[in-house]
N, C-alpha and C positions, 0 to 999 in steps of 0.2 A: 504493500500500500504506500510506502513510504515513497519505494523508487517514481511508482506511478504519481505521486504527488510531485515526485521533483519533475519528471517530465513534463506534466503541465506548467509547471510554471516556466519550466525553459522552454516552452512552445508557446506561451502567453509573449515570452520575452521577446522572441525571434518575431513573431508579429508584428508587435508595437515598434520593432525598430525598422521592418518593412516596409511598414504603414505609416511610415514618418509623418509629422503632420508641419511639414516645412510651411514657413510664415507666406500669404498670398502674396506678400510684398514680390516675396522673390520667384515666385508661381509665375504672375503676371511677368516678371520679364526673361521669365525664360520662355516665357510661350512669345512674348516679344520677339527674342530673337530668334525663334524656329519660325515665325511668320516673316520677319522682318530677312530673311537668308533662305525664303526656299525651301525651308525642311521637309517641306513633302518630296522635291529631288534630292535632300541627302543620299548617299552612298547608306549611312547607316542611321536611320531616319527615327526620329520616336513615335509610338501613340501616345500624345497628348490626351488621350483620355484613361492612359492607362494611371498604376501608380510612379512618382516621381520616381524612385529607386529602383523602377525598370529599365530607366533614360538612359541610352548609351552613353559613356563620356559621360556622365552626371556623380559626382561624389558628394553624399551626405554627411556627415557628421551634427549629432545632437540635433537634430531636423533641423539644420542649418546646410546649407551648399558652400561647399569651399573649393572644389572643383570641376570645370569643366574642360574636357579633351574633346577636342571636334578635328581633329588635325588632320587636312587631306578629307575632307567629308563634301566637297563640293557645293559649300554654302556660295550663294550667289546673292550678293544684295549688301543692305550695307547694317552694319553695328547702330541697333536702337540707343536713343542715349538712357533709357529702361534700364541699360546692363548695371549702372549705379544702382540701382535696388538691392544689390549681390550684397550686401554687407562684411559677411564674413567669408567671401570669394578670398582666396590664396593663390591659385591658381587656372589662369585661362591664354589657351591655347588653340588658338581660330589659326594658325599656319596653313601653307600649301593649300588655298580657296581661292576664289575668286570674288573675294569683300570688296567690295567699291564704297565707294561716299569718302567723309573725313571721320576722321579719329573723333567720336565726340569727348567733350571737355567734361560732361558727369564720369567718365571710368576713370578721371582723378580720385572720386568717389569714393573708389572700393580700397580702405583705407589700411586690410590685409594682406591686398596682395604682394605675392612676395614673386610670381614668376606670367610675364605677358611678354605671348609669342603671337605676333602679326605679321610673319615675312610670309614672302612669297603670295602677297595680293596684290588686291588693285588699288588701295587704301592712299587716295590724294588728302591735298588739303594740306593747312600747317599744323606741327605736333602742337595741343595747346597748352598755353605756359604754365596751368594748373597740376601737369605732369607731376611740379615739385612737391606737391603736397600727398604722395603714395611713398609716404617714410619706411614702409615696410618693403619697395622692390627692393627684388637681387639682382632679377634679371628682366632684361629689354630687349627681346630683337623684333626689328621692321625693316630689315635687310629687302631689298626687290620690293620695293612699291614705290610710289609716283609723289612721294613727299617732298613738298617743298616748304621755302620759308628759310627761317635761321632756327640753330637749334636753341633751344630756351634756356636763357641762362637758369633761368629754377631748376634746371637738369640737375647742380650741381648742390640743391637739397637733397639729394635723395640719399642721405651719407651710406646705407645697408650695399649700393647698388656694386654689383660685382662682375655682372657682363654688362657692355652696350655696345649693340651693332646696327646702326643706322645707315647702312653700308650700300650703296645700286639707289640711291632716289636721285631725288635733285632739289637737295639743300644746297643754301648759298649763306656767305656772311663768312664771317670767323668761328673759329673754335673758341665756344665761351672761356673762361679764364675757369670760371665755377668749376669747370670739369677737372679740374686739381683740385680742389676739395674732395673727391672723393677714394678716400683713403682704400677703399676697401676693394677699387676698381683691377681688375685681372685683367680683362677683355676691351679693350677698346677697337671698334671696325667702322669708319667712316669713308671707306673704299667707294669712289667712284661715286662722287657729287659735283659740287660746282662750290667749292670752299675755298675761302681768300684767305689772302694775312698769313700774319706770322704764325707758327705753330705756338701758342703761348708759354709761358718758360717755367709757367705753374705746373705740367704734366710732370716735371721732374721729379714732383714731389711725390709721383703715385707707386713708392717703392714692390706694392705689390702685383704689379703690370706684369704681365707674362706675355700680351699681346697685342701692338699697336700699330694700325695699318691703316695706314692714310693715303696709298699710292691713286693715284688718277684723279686728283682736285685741281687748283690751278692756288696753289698754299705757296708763299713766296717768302723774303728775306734768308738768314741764316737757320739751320737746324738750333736749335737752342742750346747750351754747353749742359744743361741742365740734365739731356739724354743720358750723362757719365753716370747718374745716378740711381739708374734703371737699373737696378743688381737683378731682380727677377723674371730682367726681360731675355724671349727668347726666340719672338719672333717679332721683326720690325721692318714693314714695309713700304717707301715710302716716296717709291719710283715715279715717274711720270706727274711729277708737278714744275714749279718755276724758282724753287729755290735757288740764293744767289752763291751760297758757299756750303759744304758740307766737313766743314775745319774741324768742326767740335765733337766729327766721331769718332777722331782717332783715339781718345779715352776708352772707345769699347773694344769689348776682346772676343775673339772669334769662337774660342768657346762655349763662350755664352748664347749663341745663337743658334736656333734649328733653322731658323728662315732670315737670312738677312738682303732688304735688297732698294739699292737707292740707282742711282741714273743718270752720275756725272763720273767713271770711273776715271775720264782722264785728270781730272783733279791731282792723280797718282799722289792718295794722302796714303802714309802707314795704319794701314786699319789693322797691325796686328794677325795677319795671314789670314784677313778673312777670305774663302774660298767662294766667288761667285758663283762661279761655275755649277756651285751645289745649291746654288736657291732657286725659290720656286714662289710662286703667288698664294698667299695664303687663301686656303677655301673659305671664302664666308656663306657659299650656296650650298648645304648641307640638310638633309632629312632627318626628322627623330625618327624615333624606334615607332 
């Protein structure tokens, strides 16, 4: 009798947590964005009349949503500004679709999130400068889509952030200064925009940089001397711009680098036996799992 009693109650349990009863706040805009994107042509499509914790790519927690994976799901259309409603969203991952519109300025909103992947859309428009207020990102990529504008110096609130690949649009302006503030930064990829100015001499400071790839902008003046103090870095590419000297790399050691590759060799500076011959462009066009 005993066993059977515990059984019930761990099948009352297993229910209840099925049965989630996630707040409508956030009902309504996930039904948002399966309307607002086509859901009826997803690849892996939901019933919306079924229960929420059937939803492909939908993670619950405490009847709250803290994740969604649509990655590669063929959503067509553009991101409702609804997706603010997500409160305790962590992570969303709309990659490899075909998203149109802009970025709206509510998914500042979602005040958890710790990981937002929007490459490989169609996603125009300017990133908006409310960006800086998601203190929880780590991570950012919008790699391949049609963004323009300048990047937002509030980028450089974001202190958790640990990738950012803004890499294939067509931003313009300078590299904000703010983006040295971010101590925590590995990943940096602004590969192939239309980006001016000086590289600023604040990057130096992002001792934990493993990867900084700025090649195909039109970024001009000196490499900043400040580069000698990249101990972590190990990929740096930063070919095919208008720089006027590249003096200040010879502090780097060839060691140190998996990918190293800039665009003036005849310069003939002692960089330390770096071996061109062995680099290569870093991938920033990459698939998840």
């Amino acid at each position: 009798m005993k066993s059977l009693f515990s059984f019930l109650v761990l099948f009352c349990i297993t229910v209840h947590t099925v049965l989630a009863e996630v707040p409508n706040k956030e009902m309504e805009s996930l039904v948002a964005l399966y309307n607002s994107t086509n859901g009826d042509s997803w690849v892996r499509s939901w019933d919306i009349t079924d229960d929420v914790s059937t939803w492909e790519g939908v993670t619950i927690r405490n009847n709250r949503v803290v994740e969604i994976n649509l990655f590669n799901n063929n959503l067509q259309g553009v991101i409702p500004s609804s997706i603010g409603g997500l409160e305790k969203l962590e992570s969303l991952n709309l990659a490899f679709n075909g998203i149109t519109g802009e970025l709206p300025k509510e998914i500042a909103e979602l005040s958890k999130l710790r990981i937002l992947k929007i490459e490989m859309n169609r996603i125009k428009g300017e990133l908006p400068q409310e960006l800086g207020n998601m203190k929880s990102l780590m991570e950012l990529t919008a790699f391949n889509n049609f963004i323009t504008g300048s990047i937002p110096e509030s980028i450089g609130d974001i202190k958790n952030l640990k990738v950012l690949n803004l890499s294939s649009n067509s931003l313009k302006g300078n590299i904000p200064k703010s983006v040295g503030g971010l101590a925590q930064l590995e990943s940096l990829g602004l590969f192939e925009n239309t980006l001016e100015g000086s590289i600023p001499s604040e990057i130096g400071g992002l001792t934990k940089l493993k990867e900084l790839v700025l090649a195909n902008n039109q970024l001009g003046g000196e490499v900043p001397e400040e580069f000698g103090q990249l101990a972590s870095l190990e990929v740096l590419q930063i070919q095919n711009n208008k720089f006027d000297s590249f003096k200040s790399l010879h502090t780097l050691n060839e060691k140190q680098f998996l990918v190293f590759d800039y665009d003036k060799e005849e310069d003939k500076i002692d960089f330390k036996n770096v071996e061109y011959g062995r680099t290569r462009m870093a991938d920033t066009k990459f698939e998840d799992e």
